[in-house]
C-alpha positions as CSV (number, residue, x, y, z in Angstrom):
1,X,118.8,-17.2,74.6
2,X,121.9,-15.3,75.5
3,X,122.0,-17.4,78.5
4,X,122.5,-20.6,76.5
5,X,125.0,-19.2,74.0
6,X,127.1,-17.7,76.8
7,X,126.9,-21.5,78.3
8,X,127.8,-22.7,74.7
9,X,131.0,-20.6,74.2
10,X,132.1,-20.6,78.3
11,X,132.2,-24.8,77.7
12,X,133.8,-24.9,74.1
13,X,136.2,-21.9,75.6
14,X,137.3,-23.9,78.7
15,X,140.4,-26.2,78.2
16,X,140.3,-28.7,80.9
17,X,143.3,-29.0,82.8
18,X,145.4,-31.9,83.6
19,X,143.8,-32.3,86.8
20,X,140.4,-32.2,85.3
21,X,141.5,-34.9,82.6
22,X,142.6,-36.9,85.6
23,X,139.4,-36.4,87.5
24,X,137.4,-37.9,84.5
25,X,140.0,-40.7,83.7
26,X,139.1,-41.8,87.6
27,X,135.5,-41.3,87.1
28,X,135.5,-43.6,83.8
29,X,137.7,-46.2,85.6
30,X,134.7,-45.9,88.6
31,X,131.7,-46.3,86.1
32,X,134.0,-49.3,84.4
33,X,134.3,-51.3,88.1
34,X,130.2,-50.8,88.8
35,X,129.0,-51.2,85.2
36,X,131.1,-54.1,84.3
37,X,130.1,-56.3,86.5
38,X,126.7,-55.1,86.9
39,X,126.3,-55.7,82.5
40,X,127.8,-59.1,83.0
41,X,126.2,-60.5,86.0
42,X,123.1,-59.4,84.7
43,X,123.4,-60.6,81.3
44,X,123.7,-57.3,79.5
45,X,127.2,-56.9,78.6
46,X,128.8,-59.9,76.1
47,X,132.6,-59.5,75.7
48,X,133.0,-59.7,72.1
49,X,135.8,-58.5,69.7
50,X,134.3,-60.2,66.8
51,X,133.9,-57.0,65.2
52,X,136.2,-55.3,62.2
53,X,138.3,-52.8,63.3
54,X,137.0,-50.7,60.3
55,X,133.6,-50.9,61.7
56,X,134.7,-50.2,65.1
57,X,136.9,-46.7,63.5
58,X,133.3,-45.6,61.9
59,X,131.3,-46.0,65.0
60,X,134.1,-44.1,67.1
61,X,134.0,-41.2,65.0
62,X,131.0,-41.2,64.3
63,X,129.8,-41.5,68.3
64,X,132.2,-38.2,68.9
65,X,129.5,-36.5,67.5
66,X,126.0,-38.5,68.6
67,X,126.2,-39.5,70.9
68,X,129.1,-37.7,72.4
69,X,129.5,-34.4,71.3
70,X,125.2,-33.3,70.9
71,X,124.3,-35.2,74.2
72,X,126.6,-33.2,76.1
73,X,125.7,-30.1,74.6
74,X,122.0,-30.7,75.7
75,X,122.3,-32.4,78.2
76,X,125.0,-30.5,80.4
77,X,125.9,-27.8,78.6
78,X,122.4,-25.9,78.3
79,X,120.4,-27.4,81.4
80,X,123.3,-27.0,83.9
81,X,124.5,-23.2,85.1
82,X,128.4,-23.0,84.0
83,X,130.1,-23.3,87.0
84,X,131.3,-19.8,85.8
85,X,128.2,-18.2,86.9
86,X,126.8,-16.8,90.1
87,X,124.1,-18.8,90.9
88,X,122.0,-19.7,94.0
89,X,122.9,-23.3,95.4
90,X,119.3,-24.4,95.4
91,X,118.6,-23.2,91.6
92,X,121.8,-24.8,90.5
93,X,121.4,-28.5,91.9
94,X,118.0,-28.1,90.8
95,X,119.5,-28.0,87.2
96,X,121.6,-30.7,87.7
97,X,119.0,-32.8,88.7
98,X,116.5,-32.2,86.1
99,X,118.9,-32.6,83.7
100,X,120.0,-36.2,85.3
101,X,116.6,-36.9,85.4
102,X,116.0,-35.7,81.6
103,X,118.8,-37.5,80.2
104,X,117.6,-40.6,81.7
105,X,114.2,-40.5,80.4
106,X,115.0,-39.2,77.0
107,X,116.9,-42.8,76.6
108,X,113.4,-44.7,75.9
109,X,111.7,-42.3,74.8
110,X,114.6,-41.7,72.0
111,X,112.6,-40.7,68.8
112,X,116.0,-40.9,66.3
113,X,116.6,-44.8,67.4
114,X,114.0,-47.5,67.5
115,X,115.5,-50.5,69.9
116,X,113.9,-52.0,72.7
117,X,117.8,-52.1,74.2
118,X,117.0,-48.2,74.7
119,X,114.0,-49.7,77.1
120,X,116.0,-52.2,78.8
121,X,116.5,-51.6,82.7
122,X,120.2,-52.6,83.2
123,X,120.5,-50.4,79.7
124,X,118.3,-47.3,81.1
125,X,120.8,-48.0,85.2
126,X,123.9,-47.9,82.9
127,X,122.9,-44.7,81.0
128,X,122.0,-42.7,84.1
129,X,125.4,-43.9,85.7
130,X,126.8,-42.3,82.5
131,X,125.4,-39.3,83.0
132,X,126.0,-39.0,86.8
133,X,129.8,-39.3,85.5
134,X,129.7,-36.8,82.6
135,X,127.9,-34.5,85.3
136,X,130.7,-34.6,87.4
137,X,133.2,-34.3,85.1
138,X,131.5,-30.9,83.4
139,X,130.8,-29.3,86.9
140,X,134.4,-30.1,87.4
141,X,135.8,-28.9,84.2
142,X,133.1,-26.7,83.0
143,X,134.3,-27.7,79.7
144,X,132.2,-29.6,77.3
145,X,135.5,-31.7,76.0
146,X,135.8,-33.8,79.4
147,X,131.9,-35.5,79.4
148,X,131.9,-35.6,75.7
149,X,135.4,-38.1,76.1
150,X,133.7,-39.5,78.8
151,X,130.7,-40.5,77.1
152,X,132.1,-41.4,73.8
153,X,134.5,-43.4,75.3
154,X,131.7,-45.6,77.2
155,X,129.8,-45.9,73.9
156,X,132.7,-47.1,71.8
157,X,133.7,-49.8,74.3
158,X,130.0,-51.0,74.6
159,X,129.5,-51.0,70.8
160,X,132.2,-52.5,70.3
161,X,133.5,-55.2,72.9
162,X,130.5,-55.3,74.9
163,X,127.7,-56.8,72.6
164,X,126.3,-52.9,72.0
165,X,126.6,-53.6,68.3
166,X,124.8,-56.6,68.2
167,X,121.7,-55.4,71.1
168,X,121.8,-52.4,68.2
169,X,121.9,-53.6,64.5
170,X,120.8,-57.4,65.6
């Protein structure tokens, strides 16, 4: 239990850096120029901006927190080793991937929301994408705020410009 605390405070405790800010900004411009075209070729992603902006404000600060802020914490946060501590190689990237892997499955298997969306392939590709890059970005940072922008970010644009709202409330 100490284990997970100390992971808790280490990643609320770490500021990211400029550099680490720009490393995520690149990542999210990466996932952006495969998922994009990917969603749209594919028939997943609708560009809309039908929606009202209060609706869109609600859903942003609402997904800070769930999705963004207790995914992360799961997620990354209590499944992968801080980069802070001493860890054999072999242990650590076996973290990392289980936790990839985790992520990824949770998504259908998502008890709090009912959608078949959460059951989609291109849906379940895009979400494991999303947590490649929010992987990368805490093992970077070893902050929690740098994959919680990251994801947030991805699930405000896809709620709301991408047809996520729709695929979500019908």
């Amino acid at each position: 239990m100490n284990l997970i605390l100390d992971r808790i405070l280490n990643s609320f405790s770490t500021v990211p850096t400029a550099e680490d800010w720009l490393y995520s900004v690149i990542l999210l411009v990466v996932y952006a120029a495969i998922a994009l075209p990917i969603g749209r070729k594919l028939n997943f992603l609708q560009f809309d901006m039908g929606l009202h902006p209060a609706i869109i404000l609600r859903m942003a600060m609402v997904a800070w927190i769930a999705p963004g802020l207790l995914e992360e914490l799961v997620w990354r946060v209590c499944l992968i080793p801080h980069p802070t501590e001493a860890i054999d190689p072999s242990i650590f990237w076996f973290w990392v991937i289980l936790s990839l892997c985790l992520f990824a499955i949770y998504h259908p298997l998502n008890f709090f929301v009912k959608h078949d969306t959460f059951k989609d392939p291109i849906f379940l590709l895009l979400a494991t994408l999303l947590g490649v890059i929010c992987t990368m970005s805490y093992l970077k940072s070893g902050s929690i705020w740098t994959p919680t922008f990251l994801h947030w970010a991805i699930i405000v644009v896809w709620l709301s410009f991408c047809g996520g709202y729709d695929k979500i409330h019908g």
